[in-house]
Structures are given as C-alpha cells and as structure tokens.
KOLRO-582880 format. One record per residue: residue in one letter; residue number from 1; x, y, z of N, C-alpha, C, CB in turn. Coordinates in steps of 0.2 Angstrom, whole numbers. Glycine has a CB too. Example, Ala and Ser with C-alpha at 12.3 -4.5 7.8 and 13.67 -1.06 7.14 Angstrom:
REM residues 2
<r a; 1; <66; -28; 39>; <62; -22; 39>; <66; -16; 39>; <57; -22; 45>>
<r s; 2; <64; -11; 35>; <68; -5; 36>; <64; 0; 39>; <70; -3; 29>>
***
This chain:
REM residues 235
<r x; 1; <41; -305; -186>; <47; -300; -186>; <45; -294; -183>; <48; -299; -194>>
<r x; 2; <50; -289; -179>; <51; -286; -174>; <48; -278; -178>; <58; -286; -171>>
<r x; 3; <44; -276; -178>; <41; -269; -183>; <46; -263; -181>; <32; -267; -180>>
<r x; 4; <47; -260; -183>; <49; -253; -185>; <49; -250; -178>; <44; -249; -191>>
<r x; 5; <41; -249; -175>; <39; -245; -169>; <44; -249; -163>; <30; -245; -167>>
<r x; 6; <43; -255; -165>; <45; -257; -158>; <55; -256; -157>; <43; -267; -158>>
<r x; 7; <56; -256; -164>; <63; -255; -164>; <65; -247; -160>; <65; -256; -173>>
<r x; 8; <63; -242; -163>; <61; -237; -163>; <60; -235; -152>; <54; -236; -168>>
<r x; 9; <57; -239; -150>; <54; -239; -141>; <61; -242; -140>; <46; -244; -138>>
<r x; 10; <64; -248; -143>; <69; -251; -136>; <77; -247; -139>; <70; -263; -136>>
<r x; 11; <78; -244; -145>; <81; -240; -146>; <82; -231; -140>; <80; -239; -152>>
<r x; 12; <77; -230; -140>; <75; -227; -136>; <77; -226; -128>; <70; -227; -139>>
<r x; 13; <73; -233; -126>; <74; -236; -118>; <82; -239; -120>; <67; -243; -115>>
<r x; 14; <87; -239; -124>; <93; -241; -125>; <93; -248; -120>; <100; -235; -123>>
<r x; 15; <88; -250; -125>; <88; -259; -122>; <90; -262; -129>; <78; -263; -118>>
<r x; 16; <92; -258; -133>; <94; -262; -138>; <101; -257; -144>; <86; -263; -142>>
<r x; 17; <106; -260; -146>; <110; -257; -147>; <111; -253; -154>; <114; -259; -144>>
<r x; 18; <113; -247; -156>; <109; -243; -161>; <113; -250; -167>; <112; -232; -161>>
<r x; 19; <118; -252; -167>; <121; -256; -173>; <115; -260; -171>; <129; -259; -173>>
<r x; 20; <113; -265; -169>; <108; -270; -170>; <101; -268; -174>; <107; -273; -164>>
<r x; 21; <99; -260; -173>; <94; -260; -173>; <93; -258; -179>; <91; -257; -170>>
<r x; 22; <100; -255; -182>; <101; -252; -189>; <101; -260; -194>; <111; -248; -188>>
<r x; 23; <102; -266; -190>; <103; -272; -194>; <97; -274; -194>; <107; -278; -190>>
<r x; 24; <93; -274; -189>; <85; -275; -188>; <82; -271; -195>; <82; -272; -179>>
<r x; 25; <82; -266; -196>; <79; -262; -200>; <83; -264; -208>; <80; -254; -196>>
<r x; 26; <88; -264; -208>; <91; -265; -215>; <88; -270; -218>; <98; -266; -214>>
<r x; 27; <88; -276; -214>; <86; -284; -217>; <77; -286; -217>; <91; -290; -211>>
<r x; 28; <73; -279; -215>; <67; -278; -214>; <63; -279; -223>; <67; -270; -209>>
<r x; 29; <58; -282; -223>; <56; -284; -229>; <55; -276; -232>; <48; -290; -229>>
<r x; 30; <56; -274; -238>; <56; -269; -243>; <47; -263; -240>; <56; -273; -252>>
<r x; 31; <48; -258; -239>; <41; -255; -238>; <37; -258; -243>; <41; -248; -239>>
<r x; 32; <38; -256; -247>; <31; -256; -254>; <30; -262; -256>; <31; -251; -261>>
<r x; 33; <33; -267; -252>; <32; -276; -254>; <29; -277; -248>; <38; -283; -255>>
<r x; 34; <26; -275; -244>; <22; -275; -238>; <13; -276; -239>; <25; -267; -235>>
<r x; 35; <10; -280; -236>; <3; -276; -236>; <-1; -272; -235>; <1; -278; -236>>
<r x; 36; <3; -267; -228>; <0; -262; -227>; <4; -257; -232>; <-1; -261; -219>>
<r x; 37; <7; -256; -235>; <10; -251; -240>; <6; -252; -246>; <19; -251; -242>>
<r x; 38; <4; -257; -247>; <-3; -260; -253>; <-8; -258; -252>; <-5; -266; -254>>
<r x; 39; <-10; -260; -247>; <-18; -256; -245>; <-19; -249; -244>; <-23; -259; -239>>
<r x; 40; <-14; -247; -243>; <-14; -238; -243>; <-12; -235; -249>; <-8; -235; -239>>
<r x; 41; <-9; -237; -252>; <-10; -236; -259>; <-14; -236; -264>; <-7; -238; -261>>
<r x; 42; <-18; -242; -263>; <-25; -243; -266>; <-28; -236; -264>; <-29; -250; -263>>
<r x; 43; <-28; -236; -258>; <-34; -229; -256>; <-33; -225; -258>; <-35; -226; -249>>
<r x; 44; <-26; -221; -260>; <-25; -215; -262>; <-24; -213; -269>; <-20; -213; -259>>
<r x; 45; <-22; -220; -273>; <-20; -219; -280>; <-26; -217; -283>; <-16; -225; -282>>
<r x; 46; <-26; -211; -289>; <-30; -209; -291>; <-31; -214; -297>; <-28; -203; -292>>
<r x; 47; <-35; -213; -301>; <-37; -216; -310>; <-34; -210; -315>; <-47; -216; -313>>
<r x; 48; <-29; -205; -313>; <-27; -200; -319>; <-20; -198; -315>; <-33; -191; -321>>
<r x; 49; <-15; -195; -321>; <-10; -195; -318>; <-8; -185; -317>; <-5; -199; -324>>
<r x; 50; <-7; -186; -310>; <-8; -180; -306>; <-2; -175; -310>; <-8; -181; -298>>
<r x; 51; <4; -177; -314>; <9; -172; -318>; <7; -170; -325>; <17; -176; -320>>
<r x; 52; <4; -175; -327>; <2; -174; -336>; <-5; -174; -337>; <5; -180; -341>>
<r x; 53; <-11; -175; -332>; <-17; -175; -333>; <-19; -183; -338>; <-19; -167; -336>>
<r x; 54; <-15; -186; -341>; <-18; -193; -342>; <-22; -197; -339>; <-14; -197; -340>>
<r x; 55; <-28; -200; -341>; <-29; -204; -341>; <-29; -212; -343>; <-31; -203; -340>>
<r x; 56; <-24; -212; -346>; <-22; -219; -350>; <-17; -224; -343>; <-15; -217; -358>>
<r x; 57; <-20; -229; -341>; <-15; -229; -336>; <-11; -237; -341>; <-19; -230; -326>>
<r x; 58; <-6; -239; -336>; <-7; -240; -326>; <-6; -231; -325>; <2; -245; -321>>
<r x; 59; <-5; -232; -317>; <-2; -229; -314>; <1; -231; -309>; <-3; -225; -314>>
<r x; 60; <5; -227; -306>; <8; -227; -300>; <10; -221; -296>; <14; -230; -301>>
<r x; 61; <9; -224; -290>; <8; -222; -283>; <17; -217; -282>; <7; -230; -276>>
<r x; 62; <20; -211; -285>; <26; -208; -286>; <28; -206; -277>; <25; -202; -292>>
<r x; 63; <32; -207; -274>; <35; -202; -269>; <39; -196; -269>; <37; -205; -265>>
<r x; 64; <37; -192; -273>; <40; -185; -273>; <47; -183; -269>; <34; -180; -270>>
<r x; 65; <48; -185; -261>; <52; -184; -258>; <55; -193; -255>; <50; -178; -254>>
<r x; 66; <61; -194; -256>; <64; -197; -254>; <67; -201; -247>; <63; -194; -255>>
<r x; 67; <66; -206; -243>; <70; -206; -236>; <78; -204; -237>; <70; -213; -233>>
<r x; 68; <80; -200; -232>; <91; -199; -236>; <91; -205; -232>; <99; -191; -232>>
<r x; 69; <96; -208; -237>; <101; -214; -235>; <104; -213; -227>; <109; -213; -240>>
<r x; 70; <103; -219; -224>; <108; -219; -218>; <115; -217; -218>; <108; -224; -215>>
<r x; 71; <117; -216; -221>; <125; -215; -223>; <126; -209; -223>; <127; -218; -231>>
<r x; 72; <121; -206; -228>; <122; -197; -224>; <121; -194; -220>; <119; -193; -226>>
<r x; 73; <113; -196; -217>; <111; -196; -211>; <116; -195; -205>; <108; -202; -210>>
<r x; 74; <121; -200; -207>; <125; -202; -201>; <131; -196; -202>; <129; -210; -201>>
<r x; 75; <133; -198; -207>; <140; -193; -207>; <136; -184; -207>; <144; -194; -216>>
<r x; 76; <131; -183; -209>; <129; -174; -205>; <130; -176; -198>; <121; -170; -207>>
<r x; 77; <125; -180; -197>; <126; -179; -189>; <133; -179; -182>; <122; -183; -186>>
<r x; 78; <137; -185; -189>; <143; -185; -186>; <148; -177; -187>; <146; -192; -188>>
<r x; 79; <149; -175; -190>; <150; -167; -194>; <148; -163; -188>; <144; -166; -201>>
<r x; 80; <142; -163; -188>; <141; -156; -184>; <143; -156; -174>; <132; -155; -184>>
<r x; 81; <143; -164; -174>; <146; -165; -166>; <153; -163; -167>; <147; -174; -163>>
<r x; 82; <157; -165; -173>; <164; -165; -172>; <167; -157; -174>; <167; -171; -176>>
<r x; 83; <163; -154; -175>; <161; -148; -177>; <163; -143; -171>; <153; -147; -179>>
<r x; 84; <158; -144; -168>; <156; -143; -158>; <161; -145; -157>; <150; -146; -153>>
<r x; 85; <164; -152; -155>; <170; -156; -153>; <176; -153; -151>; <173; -160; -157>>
<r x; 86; <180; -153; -161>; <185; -149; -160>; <186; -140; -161>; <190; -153; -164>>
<r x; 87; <179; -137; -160>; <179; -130; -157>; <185; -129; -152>; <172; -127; -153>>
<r x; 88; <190; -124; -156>; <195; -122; -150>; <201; -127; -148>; <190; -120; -143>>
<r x; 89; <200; -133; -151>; <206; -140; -151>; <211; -137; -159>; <200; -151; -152>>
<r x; 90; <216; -134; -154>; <222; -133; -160>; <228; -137; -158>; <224; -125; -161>>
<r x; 91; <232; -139; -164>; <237; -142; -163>; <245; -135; -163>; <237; -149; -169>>
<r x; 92; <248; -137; -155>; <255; -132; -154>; <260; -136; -155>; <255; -129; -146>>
<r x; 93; <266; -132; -157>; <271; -139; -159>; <277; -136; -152>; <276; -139; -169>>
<r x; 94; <278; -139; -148>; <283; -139; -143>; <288; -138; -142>; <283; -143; -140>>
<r x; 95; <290; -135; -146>; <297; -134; -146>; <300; -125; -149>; <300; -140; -151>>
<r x; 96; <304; -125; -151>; <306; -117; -155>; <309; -120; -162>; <313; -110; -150>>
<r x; 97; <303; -115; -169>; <304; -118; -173>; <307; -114; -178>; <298; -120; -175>>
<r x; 98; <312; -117; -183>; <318; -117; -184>; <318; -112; -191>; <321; -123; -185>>
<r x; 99; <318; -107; -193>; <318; -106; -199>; <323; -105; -205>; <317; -102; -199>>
<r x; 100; <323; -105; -209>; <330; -106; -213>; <331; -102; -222>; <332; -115; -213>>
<r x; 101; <334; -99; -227>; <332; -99; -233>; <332; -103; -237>; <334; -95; -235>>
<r x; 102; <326; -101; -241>; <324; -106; -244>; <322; -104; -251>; <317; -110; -241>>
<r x; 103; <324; -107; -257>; <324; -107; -265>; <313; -106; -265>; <329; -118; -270>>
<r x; 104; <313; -101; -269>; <307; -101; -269>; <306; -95; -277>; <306; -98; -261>>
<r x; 105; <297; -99; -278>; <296; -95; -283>; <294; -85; -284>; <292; -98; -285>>
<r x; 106; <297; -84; -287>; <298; -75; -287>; <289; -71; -287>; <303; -71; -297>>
<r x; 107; <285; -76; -291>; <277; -76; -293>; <274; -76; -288>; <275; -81; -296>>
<r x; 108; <276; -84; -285>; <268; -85; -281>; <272; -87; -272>; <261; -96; -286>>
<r x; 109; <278; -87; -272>; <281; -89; -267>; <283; -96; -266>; <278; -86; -262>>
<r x; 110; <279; -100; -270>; <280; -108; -267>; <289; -112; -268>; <274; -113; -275>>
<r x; 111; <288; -117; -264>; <295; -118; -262>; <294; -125; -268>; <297; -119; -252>>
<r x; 112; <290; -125; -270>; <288; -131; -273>; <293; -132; -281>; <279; -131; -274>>
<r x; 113; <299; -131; -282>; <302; -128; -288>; <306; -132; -291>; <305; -124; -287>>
<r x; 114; <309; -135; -295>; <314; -137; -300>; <318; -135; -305>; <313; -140; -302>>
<r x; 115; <325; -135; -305>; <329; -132; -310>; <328; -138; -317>; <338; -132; -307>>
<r x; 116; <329; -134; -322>; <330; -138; -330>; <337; -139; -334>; <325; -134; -335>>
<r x; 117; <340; -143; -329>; <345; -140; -334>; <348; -140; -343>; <350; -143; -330>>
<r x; 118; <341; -143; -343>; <342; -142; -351>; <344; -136; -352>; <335; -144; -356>>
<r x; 119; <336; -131; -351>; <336; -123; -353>; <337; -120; -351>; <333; -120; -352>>
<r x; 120; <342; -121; -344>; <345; -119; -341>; <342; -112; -337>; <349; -119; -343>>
<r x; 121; <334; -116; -335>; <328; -111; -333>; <325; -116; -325>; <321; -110; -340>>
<r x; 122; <323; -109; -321>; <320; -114; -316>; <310; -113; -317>; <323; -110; -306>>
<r x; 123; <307; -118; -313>; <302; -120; -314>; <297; -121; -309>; <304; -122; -317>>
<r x; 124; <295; -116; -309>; <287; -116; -303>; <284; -125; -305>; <279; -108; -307>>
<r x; 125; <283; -127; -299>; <280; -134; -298>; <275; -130; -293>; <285; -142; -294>>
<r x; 126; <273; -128; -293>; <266; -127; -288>; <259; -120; -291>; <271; -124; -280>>
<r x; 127; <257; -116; -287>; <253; -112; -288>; <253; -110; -297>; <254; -108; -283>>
<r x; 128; <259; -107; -298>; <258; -102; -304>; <261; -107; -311>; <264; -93; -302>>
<r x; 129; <266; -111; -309>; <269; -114; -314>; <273; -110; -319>; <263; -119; -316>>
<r x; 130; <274; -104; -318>; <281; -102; -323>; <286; -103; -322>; <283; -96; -323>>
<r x; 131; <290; -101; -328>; <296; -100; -327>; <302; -94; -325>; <298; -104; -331>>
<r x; 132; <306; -95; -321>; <311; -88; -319>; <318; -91; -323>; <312; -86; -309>>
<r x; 133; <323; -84; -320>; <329; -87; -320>; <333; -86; -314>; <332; -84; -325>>
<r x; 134; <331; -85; -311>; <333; -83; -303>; <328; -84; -297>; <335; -76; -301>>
<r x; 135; <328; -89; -294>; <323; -90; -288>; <323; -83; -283>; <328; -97; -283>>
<r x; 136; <318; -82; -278>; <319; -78; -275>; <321; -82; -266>; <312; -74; -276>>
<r x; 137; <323; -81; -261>; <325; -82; -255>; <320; -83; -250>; <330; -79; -253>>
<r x; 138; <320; -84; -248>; <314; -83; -243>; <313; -86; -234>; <307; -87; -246>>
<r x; 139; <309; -86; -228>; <314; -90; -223>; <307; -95; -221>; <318; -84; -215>>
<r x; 140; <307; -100; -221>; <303; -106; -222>; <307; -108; -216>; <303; -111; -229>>
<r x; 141; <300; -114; -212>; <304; -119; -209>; <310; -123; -210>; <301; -121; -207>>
<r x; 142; <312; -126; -207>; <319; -132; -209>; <315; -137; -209>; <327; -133; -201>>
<r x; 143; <316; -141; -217>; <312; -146; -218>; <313; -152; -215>; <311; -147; -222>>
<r x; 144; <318; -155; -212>; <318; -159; -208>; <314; -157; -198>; <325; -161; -209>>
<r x; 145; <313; -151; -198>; <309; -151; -193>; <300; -150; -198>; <313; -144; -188>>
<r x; 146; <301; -150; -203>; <294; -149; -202>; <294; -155; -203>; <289; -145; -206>>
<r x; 147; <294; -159; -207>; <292; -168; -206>; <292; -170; -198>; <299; -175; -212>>
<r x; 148; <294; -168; -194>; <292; -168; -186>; <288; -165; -184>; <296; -167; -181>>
<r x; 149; <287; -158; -189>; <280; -156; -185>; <273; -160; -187>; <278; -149; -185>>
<r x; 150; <273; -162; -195>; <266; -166; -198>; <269; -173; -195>; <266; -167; -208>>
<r x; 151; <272; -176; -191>; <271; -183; -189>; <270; -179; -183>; <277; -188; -189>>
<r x; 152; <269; -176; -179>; <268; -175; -171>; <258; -172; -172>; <276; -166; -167>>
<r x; 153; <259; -168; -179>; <253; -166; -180>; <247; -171; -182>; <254; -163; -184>>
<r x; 154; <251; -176; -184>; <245; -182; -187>; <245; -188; -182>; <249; -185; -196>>
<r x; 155; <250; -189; -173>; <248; -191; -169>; <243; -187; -165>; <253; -193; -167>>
<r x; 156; <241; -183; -165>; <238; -176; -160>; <228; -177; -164>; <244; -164; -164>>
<r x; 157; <230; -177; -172>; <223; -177; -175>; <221; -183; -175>; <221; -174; -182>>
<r x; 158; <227; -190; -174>; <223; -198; -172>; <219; -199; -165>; <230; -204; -171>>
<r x; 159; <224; -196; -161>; <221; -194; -155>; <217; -192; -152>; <223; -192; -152>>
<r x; 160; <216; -185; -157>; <206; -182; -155>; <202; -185; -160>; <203; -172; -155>>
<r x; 161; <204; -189; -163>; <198; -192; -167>; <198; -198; -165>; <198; -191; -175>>
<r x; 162; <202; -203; -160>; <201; -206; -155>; <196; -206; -149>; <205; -205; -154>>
<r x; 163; <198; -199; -145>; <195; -197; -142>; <186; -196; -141>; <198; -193; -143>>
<r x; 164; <186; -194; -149>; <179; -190; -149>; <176; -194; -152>; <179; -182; -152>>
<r x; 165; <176; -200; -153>; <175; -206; -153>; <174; -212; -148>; <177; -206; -156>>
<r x; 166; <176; -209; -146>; <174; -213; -141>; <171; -210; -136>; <179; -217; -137>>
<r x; 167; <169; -203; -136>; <165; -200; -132>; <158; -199; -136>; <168; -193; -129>>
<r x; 168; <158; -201; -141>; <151; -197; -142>; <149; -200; -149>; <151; -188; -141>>
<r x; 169; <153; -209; -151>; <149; -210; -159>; <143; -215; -155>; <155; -215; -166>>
<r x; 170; <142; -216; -150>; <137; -220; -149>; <131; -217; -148>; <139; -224; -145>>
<r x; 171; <130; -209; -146>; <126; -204; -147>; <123; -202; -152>; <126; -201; -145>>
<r x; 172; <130; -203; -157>; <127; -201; -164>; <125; -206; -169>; <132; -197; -168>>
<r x; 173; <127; -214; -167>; <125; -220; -171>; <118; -218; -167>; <128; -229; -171>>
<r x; 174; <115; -218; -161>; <109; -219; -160>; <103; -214; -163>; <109; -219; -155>>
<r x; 175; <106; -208; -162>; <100; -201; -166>; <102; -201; -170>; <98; -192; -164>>
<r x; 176; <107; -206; -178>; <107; -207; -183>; <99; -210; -185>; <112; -209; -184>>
<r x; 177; <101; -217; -180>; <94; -221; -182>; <90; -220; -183>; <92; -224; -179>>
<r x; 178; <86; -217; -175>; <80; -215; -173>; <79; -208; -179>; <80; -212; -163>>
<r x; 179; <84; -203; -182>; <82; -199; -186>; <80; -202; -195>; <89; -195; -186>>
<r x; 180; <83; -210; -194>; <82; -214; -200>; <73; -216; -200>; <87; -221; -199>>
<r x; 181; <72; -218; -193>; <66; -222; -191>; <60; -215; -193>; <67; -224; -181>>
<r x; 182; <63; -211; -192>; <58; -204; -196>; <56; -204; -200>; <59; -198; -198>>
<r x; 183; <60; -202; -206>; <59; -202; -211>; <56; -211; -216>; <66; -199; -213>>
<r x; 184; <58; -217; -210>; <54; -220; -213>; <47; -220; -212>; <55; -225; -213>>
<r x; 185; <46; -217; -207>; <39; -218; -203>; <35; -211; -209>; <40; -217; -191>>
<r x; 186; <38; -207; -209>; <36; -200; -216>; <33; -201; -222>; <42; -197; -219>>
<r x; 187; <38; -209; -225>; <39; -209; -232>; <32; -216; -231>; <49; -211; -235>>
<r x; 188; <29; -220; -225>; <25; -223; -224>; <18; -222; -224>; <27; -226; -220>>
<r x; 189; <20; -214; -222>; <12; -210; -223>; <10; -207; -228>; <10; -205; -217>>
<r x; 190; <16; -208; -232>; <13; -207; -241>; <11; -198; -240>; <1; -213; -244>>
<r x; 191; <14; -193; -236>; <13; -188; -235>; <16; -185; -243>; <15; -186; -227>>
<r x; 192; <21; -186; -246>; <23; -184; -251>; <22; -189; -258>; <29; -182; -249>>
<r x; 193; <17; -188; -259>; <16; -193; -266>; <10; -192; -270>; <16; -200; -264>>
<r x; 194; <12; -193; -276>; <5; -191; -280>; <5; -197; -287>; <5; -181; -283>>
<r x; 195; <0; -198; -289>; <-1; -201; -293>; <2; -200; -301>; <-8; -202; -293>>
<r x; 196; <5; -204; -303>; <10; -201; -311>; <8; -208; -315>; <22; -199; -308>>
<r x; 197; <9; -206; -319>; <8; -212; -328>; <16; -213; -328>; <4; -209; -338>>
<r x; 198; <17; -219; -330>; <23; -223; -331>; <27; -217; -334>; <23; -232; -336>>
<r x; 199; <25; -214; -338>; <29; -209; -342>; <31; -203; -337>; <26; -207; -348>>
<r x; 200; <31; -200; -335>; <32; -194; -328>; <34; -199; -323>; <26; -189; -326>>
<r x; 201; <32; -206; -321>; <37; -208; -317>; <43; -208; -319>; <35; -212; -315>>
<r x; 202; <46; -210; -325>; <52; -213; -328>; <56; -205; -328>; <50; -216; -335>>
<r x; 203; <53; -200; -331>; <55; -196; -332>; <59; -193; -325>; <52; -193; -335>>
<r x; 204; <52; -193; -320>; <56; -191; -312>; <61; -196; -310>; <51; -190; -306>>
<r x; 205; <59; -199; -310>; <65; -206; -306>; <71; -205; -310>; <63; -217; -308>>
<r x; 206; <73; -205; -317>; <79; -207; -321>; <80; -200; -324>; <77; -214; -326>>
<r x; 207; <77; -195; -325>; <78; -190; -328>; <78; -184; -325>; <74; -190; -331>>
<r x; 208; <75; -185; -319>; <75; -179; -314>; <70; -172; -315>; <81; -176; -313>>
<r x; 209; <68; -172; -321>; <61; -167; -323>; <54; -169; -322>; <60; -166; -331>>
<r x; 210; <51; -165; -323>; <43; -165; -322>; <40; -161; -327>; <41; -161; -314>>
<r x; 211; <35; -160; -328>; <31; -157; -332>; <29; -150; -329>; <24; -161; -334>>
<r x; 212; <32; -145; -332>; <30; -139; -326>; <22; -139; -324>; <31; -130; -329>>
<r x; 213; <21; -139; -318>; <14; -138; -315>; <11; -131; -317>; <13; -138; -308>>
<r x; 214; <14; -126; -320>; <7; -120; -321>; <6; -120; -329>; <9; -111; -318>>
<r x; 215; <12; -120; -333>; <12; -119; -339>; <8; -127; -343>; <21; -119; -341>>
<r x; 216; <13; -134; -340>; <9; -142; -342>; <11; -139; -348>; <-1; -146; -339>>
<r x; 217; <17; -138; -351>; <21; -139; -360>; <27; -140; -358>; <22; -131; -367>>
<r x; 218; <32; -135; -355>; <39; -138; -353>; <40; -140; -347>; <43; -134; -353>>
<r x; 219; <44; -145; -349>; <49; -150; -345>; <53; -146; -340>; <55; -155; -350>>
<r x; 220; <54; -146; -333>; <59; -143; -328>; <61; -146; -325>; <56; -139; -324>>
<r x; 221; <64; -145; -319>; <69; -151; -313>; <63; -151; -307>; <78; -147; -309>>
<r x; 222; <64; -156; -305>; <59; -158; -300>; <61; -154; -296>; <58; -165; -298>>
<r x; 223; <67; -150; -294>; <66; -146; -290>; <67; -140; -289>; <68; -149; -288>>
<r x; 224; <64; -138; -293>; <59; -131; -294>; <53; -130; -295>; <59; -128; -300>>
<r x; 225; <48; -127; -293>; <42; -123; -294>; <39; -124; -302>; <45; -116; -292>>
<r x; 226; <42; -121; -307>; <40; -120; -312>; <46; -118; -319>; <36; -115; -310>>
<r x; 227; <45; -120; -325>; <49; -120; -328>; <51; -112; -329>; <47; -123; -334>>
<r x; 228; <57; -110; -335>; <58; -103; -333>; <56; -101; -337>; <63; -100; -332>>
<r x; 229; <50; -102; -342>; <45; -96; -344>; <42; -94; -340>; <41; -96; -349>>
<r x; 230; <36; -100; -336>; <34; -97; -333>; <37; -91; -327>; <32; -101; -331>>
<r x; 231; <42; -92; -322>; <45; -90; -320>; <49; -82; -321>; <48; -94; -320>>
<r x; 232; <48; -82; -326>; <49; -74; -329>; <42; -71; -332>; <56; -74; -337>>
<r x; 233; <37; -75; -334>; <31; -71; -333>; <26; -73; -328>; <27; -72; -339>>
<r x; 234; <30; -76; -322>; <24; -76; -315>; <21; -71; -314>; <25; -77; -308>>
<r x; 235; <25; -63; -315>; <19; -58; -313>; <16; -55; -318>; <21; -53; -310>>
***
C-alpha cells in the first residue's frame, strides 16, 4: 500500500490528483493499528501516569493535541481564498430603483407588520414585536421590484461562486491535503503526548478535564494552564 510520504511527493509534483489522494489517505489502515505507531509507543510510554502520578496501570500512550478534520481544514482554507476573491466584488442593480410608501413599524421601522382585526390593533412581526395603533409611512423600495433585485442578486452570487470555483478549488483541495498530510505526519511523531492511566484518559477524551498540573487536587479543561485557584494565587 502507497505510504503517506509518497502520496504527499506525487501530490506535490501534481502527478496525482488532490481527490484521489484524499481517497488514498482516507481508506489508509488506522495510525495506531500500524506497527511502526506500536513500536514507538512502546519506547516512549512511561510505567506512571504523567496527569495523576499513578502507578497502577495499564496505561496509555494519550495525544494531547489532535489532527483537525479534513473537513475543516478545507473549509478555512476555502474561507480565506474566497475572502481575497470576492474583495471589492459587489452586486449593482441596473436599473433606477423605485421607491414607494410603505406601512411600517413607528418602533423599529420594520415593514414586516400585520393588522388584528380582532383588537383592532396593528402588530410588529419583526424586530421589536409591539403593538401600535397607527403604522408610520415610510419610502421602501416597490416590492415587486425588489423580488427582481434578490433574483438578479442570487444569479450574480451563483455566478461568482461559479467562477471562483473554478478558478481556484483545485488549489485549495490540494494545500487542504498536503496541510492534512501535516498534521498527520505531527500527530505520528508523538510530539504531543504523554502517558495517562485509563482514568485521565477517559476524563480527557469524554470529559474534557485534566487534573490541574500545579495544584494535582482540581479538575480543569484541558485547555488551560491551571485550575482557577491556582490561577488567582500564581503570584
């Protein structure tokens, strides 16, 4: 089976295309069911658990940080192109646009309103949701011209997102990958991992706490420093 690096090189020399490689890597046997993710583990795993000082084991080989999902990966990077993309792409409407008076709320201005004729009161449907007894007037477009401008608007945003797609998702499926192919190649050098007893692993995996490292009494989020006593008596 085709290793990681090599995927990574013909991605690269775009002798291979970023969807295939993404397939290649998806359907690739599990890291840590691997034998070289076994024998590195052996080497590093300790006999005591590095959150709670245990030495009752098992234990296990925790990774502290994560690979992100390809899914995210992709969509930030797609984000920030289209970011850049449509800089300065606005939609104009072509014509001279029609204004006219319009029943509106006295409160919040919204045109969004209904009469009751029970109560013989009118009734904010939008922002504020009160009720008046007299609308205020106001000059709004003519709403049969705006439903021409949201259809002319919503051909204009099919179109650059047409566009900008086809200029530039195949640059971003590919430094999605290769940004994927990082973080697995990161999460394979065990650079973020320490040895935890079944019990702080559970807690970190499914709980999201840790044992504060300076105090080792309260329970914190794994993604802090220290619980908040410590934290208010660090100095």
């Amino acid at each position: 089976m085709i290793n990681v690096h090599e995927i990574k090189k013909q991605l690269i020399d775009n002798s291979i295309h970023w969807k295939d490689a993404l397939d290649l890597l998806t359907n690739r046997q599990k890291p840590w069911t691997t034998k070289e993710w076994k024998e590195k583990r052996d080497l590093i795993i300790k006999d005591y658990c590095e959150s709670c000082g245990s030495q009752d084991g098992p234990f296990v080989l925790q990774h502290t940080i994560q690979p992100a999902k390809f899914s995210d990966i992709f969509s930030r990077i797609r984000y920030e192109y289209y970011q850049a993309y449509s800089e300065g792409i606005t939609f104009k409407y072509k014509g001279k646009i029609k204004y006219i008076d319009r029943e509106s709320c006295p409160f919040c201005s919204s045109i969004n309103l209904y009469f009751q004729k029970t109560k013989n009161i009118w009734k904010c449907n939008g922002k504020c949701g009160k009720c008046f007894e007299e609308p205020k007037y106001i000059q709004d477009v003519d709403p049969v011209q705006k439903k021409d401008i949201q259809k002319k608007k919503k051909i204009f945003q099919d179109l650059n997102k047409l566009d900008f797609e086809n200029k530039y998702m195949e640059e971003i499926g590919k430094k999605s990958v290769l940004e994927s192919i990082v973080h697995h190649e990161e999460y394979m050098s065990f650079k973020y991992t320490a040895t935890f007893c079944k019990k702080c692993a559970f807690l970190w995996d499914k709980k999201g706490v840790k044992l504060c490292p300076v105090c080792k009494e309260t329970y914190c989020s794994i993604h802090v420093d220290m619980c908040m006593h410590c934290f208010k008596n660090r100095n």
